[in-house]
GUKOL-522157 format. One record per residue (C-alpha): residue number from 1; x, y, z; residue in three letters. Coordinates in nm, 4 decimals, decimal comma. Example, Ala and Ser with C-alpha at 12.3 -4.5 7.8 and 13.67 -1.06 7.14 Angstrom:
<rs>
R  seq         X         Y         Z  type
R    1    1,2300   -0,4500    0,7800   ALA
R    2    1,3670   -0,1060    0,7140   SER
</rs>
This chain:
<rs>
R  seq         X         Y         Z  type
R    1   -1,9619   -0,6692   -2,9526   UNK
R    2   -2,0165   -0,4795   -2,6241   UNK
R    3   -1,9048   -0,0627   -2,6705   UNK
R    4   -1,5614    0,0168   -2,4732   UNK
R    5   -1,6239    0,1134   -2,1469   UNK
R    6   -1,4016    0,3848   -1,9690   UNK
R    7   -1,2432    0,4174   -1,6418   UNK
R    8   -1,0289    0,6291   -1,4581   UNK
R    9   -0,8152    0,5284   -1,2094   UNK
R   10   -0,8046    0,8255   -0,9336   UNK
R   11   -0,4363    0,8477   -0,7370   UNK
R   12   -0,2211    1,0684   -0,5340   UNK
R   13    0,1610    0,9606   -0,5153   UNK
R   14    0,2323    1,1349   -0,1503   UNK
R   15    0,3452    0,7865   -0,1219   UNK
R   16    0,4257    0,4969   -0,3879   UNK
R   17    0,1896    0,2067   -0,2656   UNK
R   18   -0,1181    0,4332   -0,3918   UNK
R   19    0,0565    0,4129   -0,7479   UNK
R   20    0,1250    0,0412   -0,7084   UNK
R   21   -0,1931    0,0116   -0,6465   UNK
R   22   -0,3601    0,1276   -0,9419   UNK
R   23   -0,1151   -0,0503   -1,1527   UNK
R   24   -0,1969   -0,3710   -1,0525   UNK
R   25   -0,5607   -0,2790   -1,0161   UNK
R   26   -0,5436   -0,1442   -1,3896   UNK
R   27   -0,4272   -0,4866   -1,4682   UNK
R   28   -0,6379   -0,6824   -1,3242   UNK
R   29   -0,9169   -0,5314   -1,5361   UNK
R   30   -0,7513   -0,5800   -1,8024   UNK
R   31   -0,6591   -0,9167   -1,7593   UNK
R   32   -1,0265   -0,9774   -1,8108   UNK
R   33   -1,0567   -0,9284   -2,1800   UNK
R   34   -1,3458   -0,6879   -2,1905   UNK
R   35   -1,2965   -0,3735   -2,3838   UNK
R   36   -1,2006   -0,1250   -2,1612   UNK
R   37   -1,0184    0,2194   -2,2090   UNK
R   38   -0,8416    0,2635   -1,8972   UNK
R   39   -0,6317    0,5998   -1,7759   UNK
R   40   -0,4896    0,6620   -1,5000   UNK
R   41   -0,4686    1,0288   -1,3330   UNK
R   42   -0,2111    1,1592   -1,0497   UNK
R   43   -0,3515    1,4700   -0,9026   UNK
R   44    0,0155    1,5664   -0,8236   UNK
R   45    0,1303    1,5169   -1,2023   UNK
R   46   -0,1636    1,6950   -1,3125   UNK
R   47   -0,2126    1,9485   -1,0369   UNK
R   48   -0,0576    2,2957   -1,0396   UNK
R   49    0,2869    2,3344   -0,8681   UNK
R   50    0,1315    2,5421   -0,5639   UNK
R   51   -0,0831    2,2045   -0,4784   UNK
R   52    0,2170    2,0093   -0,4067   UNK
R   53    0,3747    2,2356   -0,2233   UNK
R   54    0,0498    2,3378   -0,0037   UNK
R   55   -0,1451    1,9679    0,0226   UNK
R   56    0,1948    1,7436   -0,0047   UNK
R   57    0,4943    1,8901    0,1249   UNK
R   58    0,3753    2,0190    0,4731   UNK
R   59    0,3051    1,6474    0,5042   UNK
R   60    0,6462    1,5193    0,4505   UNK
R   61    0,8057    1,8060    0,6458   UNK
R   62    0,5920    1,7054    0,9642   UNK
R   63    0,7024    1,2834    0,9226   UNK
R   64    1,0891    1,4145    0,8754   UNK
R   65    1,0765    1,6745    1,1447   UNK
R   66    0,8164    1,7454    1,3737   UNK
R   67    0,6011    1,3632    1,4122   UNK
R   68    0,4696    1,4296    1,7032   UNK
R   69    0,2986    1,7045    1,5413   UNK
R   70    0,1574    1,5080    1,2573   UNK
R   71    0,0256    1,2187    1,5314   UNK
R   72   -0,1729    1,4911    1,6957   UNK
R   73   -0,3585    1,6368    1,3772   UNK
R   74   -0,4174    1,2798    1,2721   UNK
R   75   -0,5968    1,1645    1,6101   UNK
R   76   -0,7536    1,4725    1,6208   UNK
R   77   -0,8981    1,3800    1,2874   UNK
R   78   -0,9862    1,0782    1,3926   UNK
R   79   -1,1528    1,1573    1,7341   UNK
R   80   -1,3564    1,4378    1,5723   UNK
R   81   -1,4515    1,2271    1,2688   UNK
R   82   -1,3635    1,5298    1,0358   UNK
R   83   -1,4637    1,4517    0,6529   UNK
R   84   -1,1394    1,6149    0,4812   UNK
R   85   -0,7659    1,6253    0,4885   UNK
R   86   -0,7626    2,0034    0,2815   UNK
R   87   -1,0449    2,2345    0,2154   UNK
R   88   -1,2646    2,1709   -0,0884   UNK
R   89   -1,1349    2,4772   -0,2535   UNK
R   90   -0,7906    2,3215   -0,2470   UNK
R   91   -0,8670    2,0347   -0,4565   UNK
R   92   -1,1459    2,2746   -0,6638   UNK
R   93   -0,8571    2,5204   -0,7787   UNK
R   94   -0,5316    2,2590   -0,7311   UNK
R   95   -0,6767    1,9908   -0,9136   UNK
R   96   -0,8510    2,1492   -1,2150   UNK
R   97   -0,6497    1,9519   -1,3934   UNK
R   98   -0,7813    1,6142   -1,2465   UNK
R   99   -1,1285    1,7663   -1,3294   UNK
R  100   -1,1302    1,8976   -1,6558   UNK
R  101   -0,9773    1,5420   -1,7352   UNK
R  102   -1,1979    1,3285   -1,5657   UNK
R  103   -1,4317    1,5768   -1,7851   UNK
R  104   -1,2601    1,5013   -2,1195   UNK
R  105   -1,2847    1,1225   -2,0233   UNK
R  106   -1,6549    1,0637   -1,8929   UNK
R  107   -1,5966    0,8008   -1,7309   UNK
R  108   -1,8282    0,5027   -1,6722   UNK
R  109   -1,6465    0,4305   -1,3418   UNK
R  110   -1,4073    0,6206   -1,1094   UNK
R  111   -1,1730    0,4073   -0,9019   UNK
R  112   -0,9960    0,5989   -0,6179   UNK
R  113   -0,6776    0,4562   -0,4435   UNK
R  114   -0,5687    0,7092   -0,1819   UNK
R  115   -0,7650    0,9388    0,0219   UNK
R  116   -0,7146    1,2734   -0,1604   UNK
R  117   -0,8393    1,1107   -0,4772   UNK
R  118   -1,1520    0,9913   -0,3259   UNK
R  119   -1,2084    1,3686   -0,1821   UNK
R  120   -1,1431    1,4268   -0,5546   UNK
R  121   -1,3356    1,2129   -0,7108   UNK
R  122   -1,6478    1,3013   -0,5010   UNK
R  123   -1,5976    1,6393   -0,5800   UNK
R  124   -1,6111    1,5775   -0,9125   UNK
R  125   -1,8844    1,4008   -0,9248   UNK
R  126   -2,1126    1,6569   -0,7204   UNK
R  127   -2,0016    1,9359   -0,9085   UNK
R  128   -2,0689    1,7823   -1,2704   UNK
R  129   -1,7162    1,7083   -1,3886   UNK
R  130   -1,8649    1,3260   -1,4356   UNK
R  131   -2,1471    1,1401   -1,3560   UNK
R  132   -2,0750    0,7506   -1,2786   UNK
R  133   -2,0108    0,5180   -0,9953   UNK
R  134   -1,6828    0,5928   -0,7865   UNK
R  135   -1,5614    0,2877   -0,6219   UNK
R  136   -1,2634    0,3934   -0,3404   UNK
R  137   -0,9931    0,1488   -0,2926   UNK
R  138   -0,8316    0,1399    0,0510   UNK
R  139   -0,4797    0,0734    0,0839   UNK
R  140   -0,4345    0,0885    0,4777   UNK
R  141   -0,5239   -0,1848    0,7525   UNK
R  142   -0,7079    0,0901    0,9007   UNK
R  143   -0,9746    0,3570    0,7665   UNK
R  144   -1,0150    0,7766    0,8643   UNK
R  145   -1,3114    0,9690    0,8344   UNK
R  146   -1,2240    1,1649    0,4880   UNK
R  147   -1,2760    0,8536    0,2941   UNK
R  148   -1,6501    0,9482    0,4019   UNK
R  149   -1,8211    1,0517    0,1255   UNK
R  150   -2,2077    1,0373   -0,0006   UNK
R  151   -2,0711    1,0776   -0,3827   UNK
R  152   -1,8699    0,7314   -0,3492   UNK
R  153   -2,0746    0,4010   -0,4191   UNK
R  154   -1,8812    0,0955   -0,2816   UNK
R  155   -1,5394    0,0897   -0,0557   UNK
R  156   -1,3226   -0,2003   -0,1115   UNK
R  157   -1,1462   -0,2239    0,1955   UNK
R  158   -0,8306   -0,4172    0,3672   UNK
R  159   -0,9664   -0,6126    0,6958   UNK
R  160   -1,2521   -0,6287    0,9117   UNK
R  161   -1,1526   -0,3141    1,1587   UNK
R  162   -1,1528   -0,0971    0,8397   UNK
R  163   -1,4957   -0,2011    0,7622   UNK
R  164   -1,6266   -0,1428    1,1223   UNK
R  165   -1,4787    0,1821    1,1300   UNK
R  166   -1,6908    0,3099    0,7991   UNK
R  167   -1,9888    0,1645    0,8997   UNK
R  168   -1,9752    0,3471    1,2556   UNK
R  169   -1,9029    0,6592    1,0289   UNK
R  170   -2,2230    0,6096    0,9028   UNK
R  171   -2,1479    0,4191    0,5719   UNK
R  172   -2,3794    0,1775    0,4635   UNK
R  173   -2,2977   -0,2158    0,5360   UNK
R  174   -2,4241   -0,2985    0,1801   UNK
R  175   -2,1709   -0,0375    0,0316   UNK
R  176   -1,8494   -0,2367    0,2037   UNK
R  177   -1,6839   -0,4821    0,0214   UNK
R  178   -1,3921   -0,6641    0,1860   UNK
R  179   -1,0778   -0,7148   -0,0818   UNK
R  180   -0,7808   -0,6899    0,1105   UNK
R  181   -0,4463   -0,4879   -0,0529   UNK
R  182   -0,4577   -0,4934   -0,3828   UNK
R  183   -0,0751   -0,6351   -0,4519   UNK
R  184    0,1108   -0,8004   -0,7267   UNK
R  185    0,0018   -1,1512   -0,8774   UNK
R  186    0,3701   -1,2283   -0,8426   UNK
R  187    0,4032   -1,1930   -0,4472   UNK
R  188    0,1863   -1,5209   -0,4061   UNK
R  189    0,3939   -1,7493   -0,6516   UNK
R  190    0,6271   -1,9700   -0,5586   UNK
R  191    0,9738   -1,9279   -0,6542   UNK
R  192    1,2235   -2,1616   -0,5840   UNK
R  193    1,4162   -1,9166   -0,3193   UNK
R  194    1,7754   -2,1070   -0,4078   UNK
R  195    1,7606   -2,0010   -0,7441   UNK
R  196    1,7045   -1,6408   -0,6411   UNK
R  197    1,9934   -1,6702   -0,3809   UNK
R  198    2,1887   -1,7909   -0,6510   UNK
R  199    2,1110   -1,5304   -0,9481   UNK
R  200    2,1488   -1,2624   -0,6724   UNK
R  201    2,4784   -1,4070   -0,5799   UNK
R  202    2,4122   -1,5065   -0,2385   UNK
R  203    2,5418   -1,7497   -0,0115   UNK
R  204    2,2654   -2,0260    0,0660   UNK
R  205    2,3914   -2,0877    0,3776   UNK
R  206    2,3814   -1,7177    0,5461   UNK
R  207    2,0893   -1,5050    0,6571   UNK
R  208    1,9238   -1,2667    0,4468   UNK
R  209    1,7744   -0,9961    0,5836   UNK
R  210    1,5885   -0,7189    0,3034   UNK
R  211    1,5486   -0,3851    0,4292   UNK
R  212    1,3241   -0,1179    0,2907   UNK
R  213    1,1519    0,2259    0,3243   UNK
R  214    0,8827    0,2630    0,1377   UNK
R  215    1,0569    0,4554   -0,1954   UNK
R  216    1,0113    0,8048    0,0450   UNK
R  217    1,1718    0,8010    0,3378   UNK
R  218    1,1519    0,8443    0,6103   UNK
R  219    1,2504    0,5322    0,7640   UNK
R  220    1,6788    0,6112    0,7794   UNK
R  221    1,7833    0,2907    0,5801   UNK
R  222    2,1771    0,3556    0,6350   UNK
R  223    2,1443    0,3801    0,9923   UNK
R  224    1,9158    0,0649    0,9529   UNK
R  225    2,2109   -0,0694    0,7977   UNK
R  226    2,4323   -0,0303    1,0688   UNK
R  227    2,2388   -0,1302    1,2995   UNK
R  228    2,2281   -0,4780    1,1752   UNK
R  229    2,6055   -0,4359    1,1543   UNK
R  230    2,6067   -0,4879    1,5419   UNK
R  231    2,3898   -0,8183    1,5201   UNK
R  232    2,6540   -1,0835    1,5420   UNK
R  233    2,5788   -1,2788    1,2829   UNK
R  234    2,7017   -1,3043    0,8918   UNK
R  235    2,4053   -1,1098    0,7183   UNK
R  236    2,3648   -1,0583    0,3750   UNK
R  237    2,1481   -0,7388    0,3488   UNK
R  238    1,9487   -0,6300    0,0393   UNK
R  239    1,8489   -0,2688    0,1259   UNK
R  240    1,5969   -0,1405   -0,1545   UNK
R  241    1,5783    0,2516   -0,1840   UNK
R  242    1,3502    0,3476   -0,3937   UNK
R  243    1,3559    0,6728   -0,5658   UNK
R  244    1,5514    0,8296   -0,2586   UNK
R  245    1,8889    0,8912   -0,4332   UNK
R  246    2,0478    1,0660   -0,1542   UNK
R  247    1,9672    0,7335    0,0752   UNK
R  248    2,1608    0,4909   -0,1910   UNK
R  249    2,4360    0,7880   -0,1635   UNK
R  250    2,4717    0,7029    0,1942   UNK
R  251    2,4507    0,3262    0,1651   UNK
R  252    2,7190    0,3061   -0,1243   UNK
R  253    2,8973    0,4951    0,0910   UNK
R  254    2,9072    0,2592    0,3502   UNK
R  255    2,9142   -0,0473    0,1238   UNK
R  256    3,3146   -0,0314    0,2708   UNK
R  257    3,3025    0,0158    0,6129   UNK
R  258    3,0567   -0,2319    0,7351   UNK
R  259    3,0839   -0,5887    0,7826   UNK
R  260    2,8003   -0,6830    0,5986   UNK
R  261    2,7541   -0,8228    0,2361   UNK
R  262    2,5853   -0,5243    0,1539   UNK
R  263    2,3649   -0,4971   -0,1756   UNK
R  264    2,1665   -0,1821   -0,3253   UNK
R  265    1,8968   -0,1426   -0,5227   UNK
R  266    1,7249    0,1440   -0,6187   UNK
R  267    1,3398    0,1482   -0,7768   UNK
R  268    1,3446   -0,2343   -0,8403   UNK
R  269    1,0580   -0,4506   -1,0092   UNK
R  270    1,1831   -0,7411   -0,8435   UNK
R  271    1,0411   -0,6797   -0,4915   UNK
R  272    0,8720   -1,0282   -0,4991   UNK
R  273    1,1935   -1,2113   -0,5974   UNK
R  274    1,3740   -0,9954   -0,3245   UNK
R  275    1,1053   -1,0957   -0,0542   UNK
R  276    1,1322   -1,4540   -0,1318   UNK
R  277    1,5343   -1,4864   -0,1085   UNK
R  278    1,4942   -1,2751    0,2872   UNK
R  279    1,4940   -1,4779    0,5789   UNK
R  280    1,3659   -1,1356    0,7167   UNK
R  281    1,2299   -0,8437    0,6033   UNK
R  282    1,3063   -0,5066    0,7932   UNK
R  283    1,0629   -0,1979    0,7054   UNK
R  284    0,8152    0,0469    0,7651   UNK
R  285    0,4704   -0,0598    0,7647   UNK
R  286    0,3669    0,0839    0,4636   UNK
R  287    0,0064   -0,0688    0,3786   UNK
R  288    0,1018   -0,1948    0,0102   UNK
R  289    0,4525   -0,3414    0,1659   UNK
R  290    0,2707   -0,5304    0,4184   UNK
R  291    0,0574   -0,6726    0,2168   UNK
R  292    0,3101   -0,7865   -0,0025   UNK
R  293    0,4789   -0,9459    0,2830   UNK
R  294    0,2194   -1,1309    0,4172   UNK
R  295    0,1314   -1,2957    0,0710   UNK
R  296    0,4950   -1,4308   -0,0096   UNK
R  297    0,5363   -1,5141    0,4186   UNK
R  298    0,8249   -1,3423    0,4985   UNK
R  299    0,8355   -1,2691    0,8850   UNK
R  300    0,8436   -0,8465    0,9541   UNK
R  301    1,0580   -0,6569    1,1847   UNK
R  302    0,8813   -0,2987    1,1572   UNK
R  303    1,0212    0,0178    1,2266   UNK
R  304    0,9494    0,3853    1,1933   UNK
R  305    0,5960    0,3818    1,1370   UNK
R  306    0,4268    0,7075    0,9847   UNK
R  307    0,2309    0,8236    1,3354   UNK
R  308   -0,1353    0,7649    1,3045   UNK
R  309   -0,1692    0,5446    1,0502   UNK
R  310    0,1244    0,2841    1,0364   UNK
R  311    0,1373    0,2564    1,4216   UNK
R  312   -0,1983    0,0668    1,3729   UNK
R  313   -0,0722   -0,1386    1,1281   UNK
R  314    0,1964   -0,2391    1,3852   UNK
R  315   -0,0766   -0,3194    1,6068   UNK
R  316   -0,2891   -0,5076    1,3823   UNK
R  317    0,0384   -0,6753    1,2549   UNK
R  318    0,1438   -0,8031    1,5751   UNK
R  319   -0,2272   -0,8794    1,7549   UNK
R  320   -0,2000   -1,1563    1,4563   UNK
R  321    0,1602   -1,3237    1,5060   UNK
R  322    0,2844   -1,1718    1,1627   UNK
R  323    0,5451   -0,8911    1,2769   UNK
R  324    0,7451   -0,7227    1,5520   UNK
R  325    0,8410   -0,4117    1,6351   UNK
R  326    1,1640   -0,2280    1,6827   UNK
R  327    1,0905    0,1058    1,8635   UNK
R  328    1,4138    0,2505    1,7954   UNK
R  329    1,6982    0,0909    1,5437   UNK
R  330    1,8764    0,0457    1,8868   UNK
R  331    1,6583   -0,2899    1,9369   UNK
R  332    1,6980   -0,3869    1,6099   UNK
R  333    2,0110   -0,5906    1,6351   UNK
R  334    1,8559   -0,8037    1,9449   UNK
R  335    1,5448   -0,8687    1,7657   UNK
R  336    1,6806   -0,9781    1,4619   UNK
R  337    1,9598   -1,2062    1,6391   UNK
R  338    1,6540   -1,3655    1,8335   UNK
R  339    1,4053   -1,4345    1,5203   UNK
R  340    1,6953   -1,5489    1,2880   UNK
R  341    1,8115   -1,7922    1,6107   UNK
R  342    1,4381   -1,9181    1,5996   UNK
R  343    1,3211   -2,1166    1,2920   UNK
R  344    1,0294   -2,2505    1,4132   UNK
R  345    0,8278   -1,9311    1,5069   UNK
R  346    1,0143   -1,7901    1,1346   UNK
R  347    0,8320   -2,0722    1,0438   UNK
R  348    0,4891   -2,0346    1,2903   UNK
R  349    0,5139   -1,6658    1,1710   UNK
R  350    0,5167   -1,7677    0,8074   UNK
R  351    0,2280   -1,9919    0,8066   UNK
R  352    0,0049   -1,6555    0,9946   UNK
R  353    0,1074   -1,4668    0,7436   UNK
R  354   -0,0406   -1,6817    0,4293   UNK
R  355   -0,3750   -1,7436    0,6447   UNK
R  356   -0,3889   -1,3152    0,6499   UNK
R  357   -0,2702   -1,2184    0,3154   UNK
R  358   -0,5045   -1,1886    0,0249   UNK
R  359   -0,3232   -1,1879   -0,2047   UNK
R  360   -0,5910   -1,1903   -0,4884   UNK
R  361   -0,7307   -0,8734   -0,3893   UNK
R  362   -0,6621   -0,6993   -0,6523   UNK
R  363   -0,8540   -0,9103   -0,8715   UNK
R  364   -1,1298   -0,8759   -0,6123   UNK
R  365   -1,1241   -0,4842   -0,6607   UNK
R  366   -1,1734   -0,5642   -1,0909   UNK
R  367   -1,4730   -0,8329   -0,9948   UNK
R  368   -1,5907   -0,5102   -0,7698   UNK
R  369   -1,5210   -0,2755   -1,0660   UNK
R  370   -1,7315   -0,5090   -1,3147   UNK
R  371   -2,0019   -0,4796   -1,1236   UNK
R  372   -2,0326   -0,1388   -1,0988   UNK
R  373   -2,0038   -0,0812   -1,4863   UNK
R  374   -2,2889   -0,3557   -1,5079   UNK
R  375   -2,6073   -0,1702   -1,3161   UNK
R  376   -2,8137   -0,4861   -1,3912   UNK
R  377   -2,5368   -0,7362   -1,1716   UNK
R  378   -2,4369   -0,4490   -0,9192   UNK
R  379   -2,7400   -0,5193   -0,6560   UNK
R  380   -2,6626   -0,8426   -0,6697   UNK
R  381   -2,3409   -0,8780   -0,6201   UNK
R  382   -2,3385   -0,6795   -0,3289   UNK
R  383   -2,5285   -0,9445   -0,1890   UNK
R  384   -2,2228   -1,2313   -0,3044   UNK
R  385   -1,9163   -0,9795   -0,2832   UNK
R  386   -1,6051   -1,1397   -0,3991   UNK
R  387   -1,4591   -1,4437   -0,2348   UNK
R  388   -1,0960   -1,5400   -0,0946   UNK
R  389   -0,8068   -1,7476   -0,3124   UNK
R  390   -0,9328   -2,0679   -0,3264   UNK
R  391   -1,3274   -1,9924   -0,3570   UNK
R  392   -1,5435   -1,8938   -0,6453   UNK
R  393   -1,4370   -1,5224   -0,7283   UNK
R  394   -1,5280   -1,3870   -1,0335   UNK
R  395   -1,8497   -1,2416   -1,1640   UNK
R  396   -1,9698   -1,4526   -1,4189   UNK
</rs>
């Protein structure tokens, strides 16, 4: 019997699709019966209080209130190709925590799922807090230059710009491994959408339109809310908020005064049933929520993108037929009107959306993972990385 091998799973929740993430990473592993001890570590549980509030909070304050601001330092990033988002005695002194775990563990692998963690984990690793492979788990359409660094072995990325980016950052071709988003198993099956309509209560023969904003703001889903109001047509809405309770305040607040058959959920596990009942799904391009999307083919109205990052994703989203874009929640009524008025390109748009998605990418990440915790397969299988739904694509 082969000894337990031990991982840790490296995250940051500044946002929740890095968390998702490493669940359904974590269970892909799992699900493929080797002994494994896996553990999962958030730098902001296990970071002191003053890291939050110095590496995560200026963040959010610059989305909610000065954006501009934030698009700036990001492209400036970008253009000057700078290798961290904090100063390495930030994450030295804020995340001793992370450390002296990753310590207590010794790991035989290190997966990373958001960019802090990676700058983490390769800290770690070339300071002594651990000595084994880190493999850094992309969760954007798009790449920046922190991810960048000599400690980390492999990058498992999300499309084909992300991987030209690294590589003219310097990163080796045979250290890229394209994987997609890693999502949940359950996005890609295929329910039978009238029994959702039904169990939620919904009227099969009126549009559905699910609205969301990524669990953190700071996409305003009340206002999104009434903006559909002034579409014309008999919506039922399904507007998911996450862990903002102040947001579900507002929207049970309005559940009166619209005309709308308004529902509200809070954190929900049933995001895949949800996304098969919609006709439509309005949201923020969140990388994990995308991805999500496009493997259950529900067509994307997007909206208050994070600058810098999720602007791309717009881009990306709608250079491949998958998504449009409302600039402002003022063109959200006409947009919607037109795409619910237009079955066939709901329907084109569907059909681009399952040729994207890969939506067994997180199983692609594990076959990546297996590899690394087997030196004598890991040369080779960067020569045969992992293959799409539908092809060969597990390590044998």
């Amino acid at each position: 019997m082969k000894p337990t091998k031990r991982i840790a799973i490296l995250t940051l929740s500044v946002g929740a699709g890095h968390v998702r993430a490493a669940e359904v990473v974590q269970r892909a592993l799992l699900d493929g019966g080797e002994a494994l001890e896996i553990r999962t570590l958030d730098a902001i549980e296990l970071g002191r209080p003053w890291f939050r509030w110095l590496y995560v909070a200026p963040y959010w304050w610059m989305l909610r209130h000065a954006p501009g601001l934030w698009r700036r330092l990001f492209e400036r990033r970008q253009r000057k190709g700078h290798r961290s988002t904090a100063p390495h005695w930030v994450f030295r002194r804020g995340c001793a925590g992370v450390l002296r775990q990753l310590q207590s563990l010794a790991p035989h692998l290190v997966i990373a799922t958001e960019i802090g963690a990676a700058e983490i984990a390769a800290l770690g690793k070339r300071e002594g807090w651990f000595n084994a492979p880190i493999l850094a788990v992309q969760t954007d359409f798009q790449t920046e230059p922190p991810w960048v660094q000599r400690e980390i072995d492999v990058y498992a990325v999300a499309s084909e710009e992300a991987k030209a980016q690294l590589i003219g950052w310097g990163v080796s071709l045979n250290r890229i491994v394209l994987c997609g988003i890693p999502v949940d198993p359950a996005f890609s099956l295929a329910f039978d959408r009238q029994e959702i309509v039904q169990a939620l209560g919904l009227d099969g023969r009126r549009p559905v339109v699910l609205v969301m904003g990524g669990g953190m703001g700071p996409m305003p889903l009340d206002q999104a809310v009434l903006a559909l109001e002034r579409c014309g047509l008999p919506l039922q809405v399904l507007a998911v908020c996450g862990r903002d309770q102040m947001q579900k305040q507002r929207l049970e607040q309005l559940r009166s005064k619209v005309a709308l058959d308004l529902h509200i959920f809070g954190w929900s596990d049933s995001i895949p049933e949800l996304m098969s009942a919609a006709d439509l799904l309005v949201s923020k391009p969140g990388g994990v929520t995308i991805a999500e999307a496009l493997a259950v083919g529900v067509p994307m109205v997007l909206t208050h993108p994070i600058p810098g990052p999720e602007e791309r994703h717009v881009r990306y989203l709608e250079q491949n037929g998958v998504a449009v874009r409302a600039r402002t929640l003022d063109e959200l009524p006409q947009l919607v009107h037109r795409l619910l008025g237009e079955p066939e390109k709901l329907a084109e748009i569907t059909r681009r959306a399952h040729e994207l998605a890969r939506p067994d990418a997180a199983h692609a990440v594990a076959q990546v993972a297996r590899a690394l915790l087997e030196t004598s397969t890991y040369i080779d299988f960067l020569a045969s990385p992992p293959a799409r739904s539908g092809e060969s694509a597990y390590l044998m």
